[in-house]
N, CA, C and O atoms as CSV, one atom per row, in Angstrom:
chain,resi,resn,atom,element,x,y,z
A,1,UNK,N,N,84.846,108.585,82.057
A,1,UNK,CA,C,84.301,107.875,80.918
A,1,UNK,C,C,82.904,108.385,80.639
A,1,UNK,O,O,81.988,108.195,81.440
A,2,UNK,N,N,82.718,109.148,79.297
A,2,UNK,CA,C,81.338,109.160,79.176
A,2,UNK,C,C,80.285,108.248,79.302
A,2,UNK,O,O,80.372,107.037,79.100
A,3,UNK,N,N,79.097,108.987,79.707
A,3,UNK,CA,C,77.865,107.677,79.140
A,3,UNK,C,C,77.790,106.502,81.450
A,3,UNK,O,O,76.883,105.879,82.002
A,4,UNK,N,N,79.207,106.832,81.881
A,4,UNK,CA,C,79.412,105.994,83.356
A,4,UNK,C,C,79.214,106.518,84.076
A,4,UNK,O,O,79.923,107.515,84.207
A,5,UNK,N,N,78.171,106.291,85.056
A,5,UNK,CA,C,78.251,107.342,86.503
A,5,UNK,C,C,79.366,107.330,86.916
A,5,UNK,O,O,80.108,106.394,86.616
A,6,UNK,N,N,79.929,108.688,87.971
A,6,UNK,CA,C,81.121,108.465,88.532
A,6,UNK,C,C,81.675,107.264,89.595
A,6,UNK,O,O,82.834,106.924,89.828
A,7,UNK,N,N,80.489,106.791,90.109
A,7,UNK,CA,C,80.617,105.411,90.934
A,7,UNK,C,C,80.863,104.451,90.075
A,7,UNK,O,O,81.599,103.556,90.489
A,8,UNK,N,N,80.390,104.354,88.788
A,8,UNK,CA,C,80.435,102.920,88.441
A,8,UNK,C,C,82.133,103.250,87.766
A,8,UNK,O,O,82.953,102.336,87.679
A,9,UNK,N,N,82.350,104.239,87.468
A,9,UNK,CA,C,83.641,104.278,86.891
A,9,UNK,C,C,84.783,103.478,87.423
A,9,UNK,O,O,85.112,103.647,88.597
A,10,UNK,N,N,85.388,102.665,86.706
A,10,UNK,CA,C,86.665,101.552,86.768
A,10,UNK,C,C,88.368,102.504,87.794
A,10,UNK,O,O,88.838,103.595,87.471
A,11,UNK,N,N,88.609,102.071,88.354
A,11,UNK,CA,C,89.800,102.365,88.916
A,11,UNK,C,C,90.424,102.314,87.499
A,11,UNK,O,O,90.367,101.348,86.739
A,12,UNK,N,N,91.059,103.564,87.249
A,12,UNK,CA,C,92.358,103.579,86.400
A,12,UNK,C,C,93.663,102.771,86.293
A,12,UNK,O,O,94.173,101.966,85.513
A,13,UNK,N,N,94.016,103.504,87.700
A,13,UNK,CA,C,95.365,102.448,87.545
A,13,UNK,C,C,94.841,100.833,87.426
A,13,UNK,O,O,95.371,100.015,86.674
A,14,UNK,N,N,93.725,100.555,88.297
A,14,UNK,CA,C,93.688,99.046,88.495
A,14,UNK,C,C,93.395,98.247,86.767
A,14,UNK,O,O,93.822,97.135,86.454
A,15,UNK,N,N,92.519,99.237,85.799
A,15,UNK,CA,C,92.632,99.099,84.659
A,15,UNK,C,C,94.101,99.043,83.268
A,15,UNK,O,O,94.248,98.713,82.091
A,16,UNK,N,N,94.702,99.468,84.136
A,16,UNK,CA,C,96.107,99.382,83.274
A,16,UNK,C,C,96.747,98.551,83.589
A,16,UNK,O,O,97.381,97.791,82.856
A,17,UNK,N,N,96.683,98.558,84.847
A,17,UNK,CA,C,97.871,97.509,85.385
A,17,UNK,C,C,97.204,95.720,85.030
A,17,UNK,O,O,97.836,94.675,85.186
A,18,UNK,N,N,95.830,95.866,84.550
A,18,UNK,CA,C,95.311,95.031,84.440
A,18,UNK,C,C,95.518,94.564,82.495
A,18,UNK,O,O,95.103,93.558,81.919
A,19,UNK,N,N,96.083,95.419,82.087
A,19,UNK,CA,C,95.998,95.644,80.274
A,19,UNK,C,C,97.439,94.997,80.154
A,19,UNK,O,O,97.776,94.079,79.408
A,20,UNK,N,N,98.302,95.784,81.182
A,20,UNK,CA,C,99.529,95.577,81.024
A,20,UNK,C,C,99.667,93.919,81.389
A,20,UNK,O,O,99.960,93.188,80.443
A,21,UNK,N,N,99.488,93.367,82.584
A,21,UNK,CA,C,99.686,92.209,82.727
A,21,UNK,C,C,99.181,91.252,81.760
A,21,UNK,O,O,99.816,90.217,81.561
A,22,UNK,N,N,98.001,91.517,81.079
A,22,UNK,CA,C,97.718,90.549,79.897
A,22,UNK,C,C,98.783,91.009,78.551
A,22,UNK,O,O,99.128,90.174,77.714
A,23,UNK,N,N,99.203,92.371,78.501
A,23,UNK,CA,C,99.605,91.987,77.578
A,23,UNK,C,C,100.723,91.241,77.366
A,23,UNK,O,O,100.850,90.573,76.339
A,24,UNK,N,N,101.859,91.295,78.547
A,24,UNK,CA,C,102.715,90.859,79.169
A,24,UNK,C,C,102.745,89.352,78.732
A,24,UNK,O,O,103.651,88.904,78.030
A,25,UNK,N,N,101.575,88.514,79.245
A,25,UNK,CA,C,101.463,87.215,79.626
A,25,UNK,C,C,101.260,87.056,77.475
A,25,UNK,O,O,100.729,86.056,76.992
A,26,UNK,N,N,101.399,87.361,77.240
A,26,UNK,CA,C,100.722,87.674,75.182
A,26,UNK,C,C,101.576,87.855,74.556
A,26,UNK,O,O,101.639,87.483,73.384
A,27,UNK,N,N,102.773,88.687,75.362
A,27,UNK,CA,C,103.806,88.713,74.737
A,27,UNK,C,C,104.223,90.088,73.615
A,27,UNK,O,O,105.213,90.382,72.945
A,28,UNK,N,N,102.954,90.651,73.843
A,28,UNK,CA,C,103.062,91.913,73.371
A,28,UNK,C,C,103.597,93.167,73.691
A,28,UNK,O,O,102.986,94.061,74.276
A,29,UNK,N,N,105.111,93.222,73.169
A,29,UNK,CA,C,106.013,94.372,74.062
A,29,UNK,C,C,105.542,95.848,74.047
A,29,UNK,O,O,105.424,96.506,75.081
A,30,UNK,N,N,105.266,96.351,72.735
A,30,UNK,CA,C,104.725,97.539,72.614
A,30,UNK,C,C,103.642,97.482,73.034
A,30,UNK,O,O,103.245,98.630,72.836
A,31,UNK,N,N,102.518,96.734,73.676
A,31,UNK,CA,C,100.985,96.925,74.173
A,31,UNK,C,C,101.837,97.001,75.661
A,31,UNK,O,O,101.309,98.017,76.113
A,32,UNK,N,N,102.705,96.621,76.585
A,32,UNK,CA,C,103.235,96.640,77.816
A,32,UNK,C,C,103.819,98.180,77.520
A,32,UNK,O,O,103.390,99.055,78.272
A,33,UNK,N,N,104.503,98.463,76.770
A,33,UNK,CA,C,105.623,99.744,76.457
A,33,UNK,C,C,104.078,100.750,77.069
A,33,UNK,O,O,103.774,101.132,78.199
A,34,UNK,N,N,103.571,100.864,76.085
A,34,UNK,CA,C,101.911,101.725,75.699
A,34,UNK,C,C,101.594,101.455,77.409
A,34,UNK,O,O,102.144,102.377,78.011
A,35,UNK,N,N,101.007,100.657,78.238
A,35,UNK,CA,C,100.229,100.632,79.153
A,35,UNK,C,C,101.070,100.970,80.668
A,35,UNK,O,O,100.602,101.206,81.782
A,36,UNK,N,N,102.410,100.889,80.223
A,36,UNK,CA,C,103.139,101.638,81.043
A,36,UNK,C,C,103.375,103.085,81.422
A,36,UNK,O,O,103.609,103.738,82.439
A,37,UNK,N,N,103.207,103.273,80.168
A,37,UNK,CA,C,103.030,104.752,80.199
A,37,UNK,C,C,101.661,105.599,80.572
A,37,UNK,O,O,101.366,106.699,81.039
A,38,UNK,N,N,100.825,104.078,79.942
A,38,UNK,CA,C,99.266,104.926,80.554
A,38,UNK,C,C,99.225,105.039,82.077
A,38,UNK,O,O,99.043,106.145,82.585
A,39,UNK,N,N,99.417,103.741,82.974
A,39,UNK,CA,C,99.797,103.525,84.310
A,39,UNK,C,C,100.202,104.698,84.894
A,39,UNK,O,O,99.482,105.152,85.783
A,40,UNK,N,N,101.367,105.383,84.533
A,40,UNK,CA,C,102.310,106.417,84.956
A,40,UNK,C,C,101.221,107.817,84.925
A,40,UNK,O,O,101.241,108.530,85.929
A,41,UNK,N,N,100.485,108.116,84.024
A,41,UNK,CA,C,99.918,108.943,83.706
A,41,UNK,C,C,98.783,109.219,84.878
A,41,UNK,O,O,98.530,110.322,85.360
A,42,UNK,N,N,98.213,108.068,85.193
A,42,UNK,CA,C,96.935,107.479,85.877
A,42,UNK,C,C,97.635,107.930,87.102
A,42,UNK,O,O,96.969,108.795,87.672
A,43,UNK,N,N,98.509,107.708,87.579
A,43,UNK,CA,C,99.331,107.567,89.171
A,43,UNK,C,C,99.700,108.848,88.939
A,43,UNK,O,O,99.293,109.503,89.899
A,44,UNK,N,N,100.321,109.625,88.078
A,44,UNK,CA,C,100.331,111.004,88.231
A,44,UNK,C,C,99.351,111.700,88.842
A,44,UNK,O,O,99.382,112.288,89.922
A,45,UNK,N,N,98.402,111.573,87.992
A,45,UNK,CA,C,96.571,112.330,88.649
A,45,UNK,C,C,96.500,111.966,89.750
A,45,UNK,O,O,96.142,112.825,90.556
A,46,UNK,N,N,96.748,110.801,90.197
A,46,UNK,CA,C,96.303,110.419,91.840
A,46,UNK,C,C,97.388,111.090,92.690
A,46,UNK,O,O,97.028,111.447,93.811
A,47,UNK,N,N,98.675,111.320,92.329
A,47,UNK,CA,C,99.908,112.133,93.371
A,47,UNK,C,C,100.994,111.274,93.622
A,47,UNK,O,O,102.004,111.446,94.305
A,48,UNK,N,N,100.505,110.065,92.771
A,48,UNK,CA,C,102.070,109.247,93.212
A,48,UNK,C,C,103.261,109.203,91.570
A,48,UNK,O,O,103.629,108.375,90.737
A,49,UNK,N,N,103.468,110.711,91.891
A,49,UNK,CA,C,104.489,111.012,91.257
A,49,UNK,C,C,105.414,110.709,91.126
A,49,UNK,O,O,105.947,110.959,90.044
A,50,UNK,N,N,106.345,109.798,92.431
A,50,UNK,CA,C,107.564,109.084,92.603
A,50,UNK,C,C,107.530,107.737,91.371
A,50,UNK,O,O,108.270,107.495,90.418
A,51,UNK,N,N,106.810,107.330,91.692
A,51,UNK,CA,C,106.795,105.853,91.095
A,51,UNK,C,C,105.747,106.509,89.304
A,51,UNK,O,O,105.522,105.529,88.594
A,52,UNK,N,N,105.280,107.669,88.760
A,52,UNK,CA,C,105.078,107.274,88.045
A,52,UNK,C,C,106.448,107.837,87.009
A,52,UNK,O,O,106.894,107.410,85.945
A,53,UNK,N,N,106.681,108.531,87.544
A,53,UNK,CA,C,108.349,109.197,87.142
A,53,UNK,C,C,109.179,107.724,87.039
A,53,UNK,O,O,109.762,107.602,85.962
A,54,UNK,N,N,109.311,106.758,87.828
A,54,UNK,CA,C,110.185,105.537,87.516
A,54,UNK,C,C,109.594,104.691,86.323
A,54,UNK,O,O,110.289,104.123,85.481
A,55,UNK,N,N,108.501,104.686,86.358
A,55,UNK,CA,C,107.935,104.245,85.258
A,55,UNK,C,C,107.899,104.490,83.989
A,55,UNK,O,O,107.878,103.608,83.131
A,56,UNK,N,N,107.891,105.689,83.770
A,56,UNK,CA,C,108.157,106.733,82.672
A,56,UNK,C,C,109.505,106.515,82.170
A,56,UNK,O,O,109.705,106.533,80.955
A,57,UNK,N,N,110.524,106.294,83.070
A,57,UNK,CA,C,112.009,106.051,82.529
A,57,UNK,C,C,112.035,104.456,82.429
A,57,UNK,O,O,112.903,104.034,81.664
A,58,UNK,N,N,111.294,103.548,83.022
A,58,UNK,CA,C,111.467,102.322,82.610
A,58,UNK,C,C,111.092,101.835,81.069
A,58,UNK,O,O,111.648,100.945,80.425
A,59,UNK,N,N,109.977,102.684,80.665
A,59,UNK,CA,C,108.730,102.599,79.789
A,59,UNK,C,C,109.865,103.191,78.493
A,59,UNK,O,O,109.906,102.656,77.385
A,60,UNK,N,N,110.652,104.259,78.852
A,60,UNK,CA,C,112.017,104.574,78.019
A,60,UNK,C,C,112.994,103.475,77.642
A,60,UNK,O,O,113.353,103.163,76.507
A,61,UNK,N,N,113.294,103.039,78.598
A,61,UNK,CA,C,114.442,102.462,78.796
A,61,UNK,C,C,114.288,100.877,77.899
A,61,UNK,O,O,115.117,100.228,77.262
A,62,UNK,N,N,112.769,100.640,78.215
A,62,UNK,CA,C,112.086,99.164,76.969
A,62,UNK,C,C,112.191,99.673,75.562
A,62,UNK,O,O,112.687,98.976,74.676
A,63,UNK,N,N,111.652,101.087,75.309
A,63,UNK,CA,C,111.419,101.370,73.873
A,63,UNK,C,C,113.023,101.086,73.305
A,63,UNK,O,O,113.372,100.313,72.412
A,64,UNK,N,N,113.891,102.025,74.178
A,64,UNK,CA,C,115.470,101.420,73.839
A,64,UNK,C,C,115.877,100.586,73.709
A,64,UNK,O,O,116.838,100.481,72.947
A,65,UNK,N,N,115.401,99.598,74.342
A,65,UNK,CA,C,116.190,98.223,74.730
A,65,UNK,C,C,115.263,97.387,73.450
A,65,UNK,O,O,115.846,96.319,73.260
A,66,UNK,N,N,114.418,97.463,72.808
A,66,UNK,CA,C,113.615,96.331,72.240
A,66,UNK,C,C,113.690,97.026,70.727
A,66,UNK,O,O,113.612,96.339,69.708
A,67,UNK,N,N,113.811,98.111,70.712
A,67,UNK,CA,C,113.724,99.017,69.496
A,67,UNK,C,C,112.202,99.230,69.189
A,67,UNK,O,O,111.977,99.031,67.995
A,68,UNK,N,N,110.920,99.627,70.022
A,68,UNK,CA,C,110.086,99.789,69.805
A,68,UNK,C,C,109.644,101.378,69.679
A,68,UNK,O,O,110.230,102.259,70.309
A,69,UNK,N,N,108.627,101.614,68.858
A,69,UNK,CA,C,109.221,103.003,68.304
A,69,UNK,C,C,107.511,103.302,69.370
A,69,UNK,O,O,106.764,102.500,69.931
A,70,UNK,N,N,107.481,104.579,69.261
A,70,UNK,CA,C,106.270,105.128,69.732
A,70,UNK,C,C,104.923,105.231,69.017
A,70,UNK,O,O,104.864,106.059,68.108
A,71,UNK,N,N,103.943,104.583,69.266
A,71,UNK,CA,C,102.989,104.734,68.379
A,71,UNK,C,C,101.422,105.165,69.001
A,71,UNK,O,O,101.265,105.117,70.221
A,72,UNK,N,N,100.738,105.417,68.467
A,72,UNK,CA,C,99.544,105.814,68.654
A,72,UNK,C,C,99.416,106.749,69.860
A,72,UNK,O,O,100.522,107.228,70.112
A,73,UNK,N,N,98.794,107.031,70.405
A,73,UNK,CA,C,98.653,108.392,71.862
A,73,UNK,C,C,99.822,108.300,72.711
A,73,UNK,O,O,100.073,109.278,73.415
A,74,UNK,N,N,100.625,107.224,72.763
A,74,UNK,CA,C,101.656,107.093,73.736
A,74,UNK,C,C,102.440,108.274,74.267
A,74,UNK,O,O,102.709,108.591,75.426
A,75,UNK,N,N,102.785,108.941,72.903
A,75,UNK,CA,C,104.134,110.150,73.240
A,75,UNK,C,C,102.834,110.891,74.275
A,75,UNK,O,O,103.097,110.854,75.477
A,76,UNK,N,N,101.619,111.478,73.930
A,76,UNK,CA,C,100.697,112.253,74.406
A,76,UNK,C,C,101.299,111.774,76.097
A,76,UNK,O,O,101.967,112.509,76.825
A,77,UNK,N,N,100.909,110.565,76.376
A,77,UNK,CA,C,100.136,110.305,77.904
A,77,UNK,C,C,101.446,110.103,78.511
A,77,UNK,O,O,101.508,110.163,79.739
A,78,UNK,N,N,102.680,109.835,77.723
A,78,UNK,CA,C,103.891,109.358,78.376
A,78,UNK,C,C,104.429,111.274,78.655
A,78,UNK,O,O,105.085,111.545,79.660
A,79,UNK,N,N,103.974,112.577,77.481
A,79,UNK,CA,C,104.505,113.680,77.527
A,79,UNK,C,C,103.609,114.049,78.992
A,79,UNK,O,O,104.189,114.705,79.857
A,80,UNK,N,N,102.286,113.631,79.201
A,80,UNK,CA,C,101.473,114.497,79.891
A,80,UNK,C,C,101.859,113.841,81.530
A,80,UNK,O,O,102.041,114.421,82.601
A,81,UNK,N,N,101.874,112.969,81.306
A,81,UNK,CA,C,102.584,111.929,82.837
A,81,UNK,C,C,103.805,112.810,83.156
A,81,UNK,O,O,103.816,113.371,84.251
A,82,UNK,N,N,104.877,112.993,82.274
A,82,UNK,CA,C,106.125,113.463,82.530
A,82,UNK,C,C,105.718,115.253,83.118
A,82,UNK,O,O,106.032,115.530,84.275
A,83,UNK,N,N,105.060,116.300,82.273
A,83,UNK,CA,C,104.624,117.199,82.689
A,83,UNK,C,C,103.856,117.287,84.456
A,83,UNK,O,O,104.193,117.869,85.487
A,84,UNK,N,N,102.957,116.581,84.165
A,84,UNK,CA,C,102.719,116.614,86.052
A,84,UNK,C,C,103.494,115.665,86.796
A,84,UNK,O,O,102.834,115.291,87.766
A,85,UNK,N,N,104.271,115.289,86.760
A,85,UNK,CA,C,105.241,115.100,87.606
A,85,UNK,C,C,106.020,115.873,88.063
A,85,UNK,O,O,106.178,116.239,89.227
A,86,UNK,N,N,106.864,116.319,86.562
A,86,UNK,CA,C,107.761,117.337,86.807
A,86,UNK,C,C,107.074,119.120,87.675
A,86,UNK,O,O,107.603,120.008,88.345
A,87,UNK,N,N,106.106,118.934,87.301
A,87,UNK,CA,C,105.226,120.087,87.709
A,87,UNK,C,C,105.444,119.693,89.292
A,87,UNK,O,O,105.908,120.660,89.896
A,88,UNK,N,N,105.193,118.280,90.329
A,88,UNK,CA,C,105.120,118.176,91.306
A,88,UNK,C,C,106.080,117.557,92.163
A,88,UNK,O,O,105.941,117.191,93.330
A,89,UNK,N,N,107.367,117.477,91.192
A,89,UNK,CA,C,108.621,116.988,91.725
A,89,UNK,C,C,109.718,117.652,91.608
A,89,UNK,O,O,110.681,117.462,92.350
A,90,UNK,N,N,109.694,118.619,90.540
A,90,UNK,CA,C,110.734,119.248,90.219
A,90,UNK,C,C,111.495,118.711,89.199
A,90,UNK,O,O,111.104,117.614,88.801
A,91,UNK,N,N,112.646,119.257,88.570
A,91,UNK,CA,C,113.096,119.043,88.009
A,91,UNK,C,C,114.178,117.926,87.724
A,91,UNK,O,O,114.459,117.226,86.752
A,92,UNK,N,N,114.741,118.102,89.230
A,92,UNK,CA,C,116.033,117.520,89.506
A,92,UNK,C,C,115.317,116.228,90.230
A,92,UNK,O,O,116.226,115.456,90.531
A,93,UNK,N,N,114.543,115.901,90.472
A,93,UNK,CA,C,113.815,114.762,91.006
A,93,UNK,C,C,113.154,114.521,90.711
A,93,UNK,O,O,112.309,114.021,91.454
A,94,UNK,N,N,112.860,114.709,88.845
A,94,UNK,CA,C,112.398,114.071,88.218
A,94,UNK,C,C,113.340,113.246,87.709
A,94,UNK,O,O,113.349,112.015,87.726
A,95,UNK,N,N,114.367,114.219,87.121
A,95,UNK,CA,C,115.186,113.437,86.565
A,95,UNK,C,C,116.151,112.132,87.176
A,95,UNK,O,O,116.650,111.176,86.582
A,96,UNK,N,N,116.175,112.454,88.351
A,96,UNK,CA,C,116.018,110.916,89.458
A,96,UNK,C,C,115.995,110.006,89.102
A,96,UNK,O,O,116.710,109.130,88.615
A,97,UNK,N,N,114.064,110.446,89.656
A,97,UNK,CA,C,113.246,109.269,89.170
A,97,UNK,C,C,113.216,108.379,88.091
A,97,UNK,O,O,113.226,107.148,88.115
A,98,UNK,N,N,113.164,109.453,86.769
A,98,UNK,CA,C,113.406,108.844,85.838
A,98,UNK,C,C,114.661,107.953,85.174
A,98,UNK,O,O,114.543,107.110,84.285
A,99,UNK,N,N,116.008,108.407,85.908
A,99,UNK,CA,C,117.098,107.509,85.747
A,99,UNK,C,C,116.848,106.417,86.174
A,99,UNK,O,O,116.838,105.426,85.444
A,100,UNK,N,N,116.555,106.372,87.660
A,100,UNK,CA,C,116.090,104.960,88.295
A,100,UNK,C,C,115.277,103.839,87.542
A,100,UNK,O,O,115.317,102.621,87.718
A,101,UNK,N,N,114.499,104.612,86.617
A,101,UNK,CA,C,113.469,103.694,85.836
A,101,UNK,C,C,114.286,103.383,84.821
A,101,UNK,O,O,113.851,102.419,84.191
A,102,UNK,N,N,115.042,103.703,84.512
A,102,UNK,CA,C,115.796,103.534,83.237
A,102,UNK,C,C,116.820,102.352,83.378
A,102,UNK,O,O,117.333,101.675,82.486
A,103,UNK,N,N,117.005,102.276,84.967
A,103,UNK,CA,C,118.222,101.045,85.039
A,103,UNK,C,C,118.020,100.021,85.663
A,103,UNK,O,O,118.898,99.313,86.156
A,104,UNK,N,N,116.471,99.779,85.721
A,104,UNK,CA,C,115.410,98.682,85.958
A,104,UNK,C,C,115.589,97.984,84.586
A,104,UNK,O,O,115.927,98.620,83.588
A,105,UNK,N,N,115.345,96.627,84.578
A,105,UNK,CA,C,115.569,95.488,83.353
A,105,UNK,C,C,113.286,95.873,83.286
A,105,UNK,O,O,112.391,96.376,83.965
A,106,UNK,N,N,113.537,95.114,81.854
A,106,UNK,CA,C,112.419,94.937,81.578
A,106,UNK,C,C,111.305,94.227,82.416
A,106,UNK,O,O,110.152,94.658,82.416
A,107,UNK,N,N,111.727,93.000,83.209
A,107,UNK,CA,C,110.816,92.590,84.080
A,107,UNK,C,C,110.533,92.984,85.055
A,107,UNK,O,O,109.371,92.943,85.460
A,108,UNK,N,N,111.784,93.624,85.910
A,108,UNK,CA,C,111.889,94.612,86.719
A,108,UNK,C,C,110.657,95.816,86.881
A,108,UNK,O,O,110.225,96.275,87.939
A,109,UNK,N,N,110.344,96.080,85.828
A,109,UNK,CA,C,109.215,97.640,85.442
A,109,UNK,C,C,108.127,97.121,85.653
A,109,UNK,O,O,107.271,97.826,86.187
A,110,UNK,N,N,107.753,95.496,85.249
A,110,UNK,CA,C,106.712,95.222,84.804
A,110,UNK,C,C,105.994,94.435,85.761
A,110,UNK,O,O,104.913,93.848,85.799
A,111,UNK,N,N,107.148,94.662,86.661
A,111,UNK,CA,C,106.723,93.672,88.188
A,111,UNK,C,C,106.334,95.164,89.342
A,111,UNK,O,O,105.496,95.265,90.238
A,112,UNK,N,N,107.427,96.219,88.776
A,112,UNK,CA,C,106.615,97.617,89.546
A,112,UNK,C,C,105.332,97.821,89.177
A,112,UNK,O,O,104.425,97.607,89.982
A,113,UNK,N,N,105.011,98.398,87.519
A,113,UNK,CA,C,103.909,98.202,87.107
A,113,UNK,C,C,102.587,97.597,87.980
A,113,UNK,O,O,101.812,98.120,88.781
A,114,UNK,N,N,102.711,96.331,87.464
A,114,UNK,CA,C,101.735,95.456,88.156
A,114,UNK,C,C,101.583,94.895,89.721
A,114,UNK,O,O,100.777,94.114,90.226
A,115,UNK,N,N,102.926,95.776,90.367
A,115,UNK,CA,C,102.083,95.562,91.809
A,115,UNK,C,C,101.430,96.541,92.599
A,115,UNK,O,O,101.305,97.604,91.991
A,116,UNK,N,N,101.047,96.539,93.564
A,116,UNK,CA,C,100.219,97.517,94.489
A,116,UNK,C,C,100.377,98.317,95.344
A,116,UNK,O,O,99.534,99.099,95.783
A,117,UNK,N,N,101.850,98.155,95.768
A,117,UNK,CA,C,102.279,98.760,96.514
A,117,UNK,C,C,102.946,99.917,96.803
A,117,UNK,O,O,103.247,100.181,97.966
C-alpha cells in the first residue's frame, strides 16, 4: 500500500477474509463472489496454493449458481490467482483443486474463506 510503512501494512488475507465476512453478514453476494477471489489471490502470494485453487472454483461455482456476472477487477485477481497457482501446482492439480471448489455449496466456501486454518 502506498503512502504505509511495510510494518504498519494490514495482513491481506486477514483483510479479505474480513470484507468477505461483512459482506456475507449484508447479504451482498457479488461483494462475497469479488472478495473470494481477492482472498485466493492474497493466499496465492503467500504459497497456499491448495486452498486458493479451491477457492477460485468455489468463487466459480457462486457466480454459476446465483447468476452473478463478473464485474469490476475481479476477472484480473480471480485470472492472476489462477495463473500462480497453476504456475505452482500444475496443471492437473489445479484442475483438482479447482473441481473441489466447485462442489462446495455456497456456505461451504464461505466458511473456508473465513476460517484460519
Amino acid at each position: 500500500m502506498a503512502g504505509v510503512a511495510p510494518a504498519e501494512q494490514p495482513d491481506r488475507t486477514a483483510v479479505h477474509r474480513e470484507a468477505l465476512a461483512a459482506a456475507d453478514r449484508a447479504g451482498k453476494v457479488a461483494a462475497v463472489i469479488d472478495a473470494t477471489e481477492a482472498l485466493a489471490d492474497a493466499l496465492a502470494d503467500e504459497g497456499a496454493y491448495d486452498r486458493a485453487a479451491v477457492l477460485l472454483g468455489g468463487a466459480e461455482a457462486m457466480r454459476a449458481d446465483t447468476g452473478t456476472g463478473e464485474g469490476g477487477t475481479a476477472p484480473l485477481v480471480g485470472d492472476r490467482a489462477r495463473a500462480v497457482a497453476e504456475e505452482a501446482l500444475g496443471e492437473v492439480r489445479l484442475a483438482e483443486r479447482l473441481a473441489e471448489g466447485r462442489r462446495l455449496s455456497y456456505a461451504e466456501v464461505v466458511a473456508l474463506a473465513v476460517g484460519t486454518d
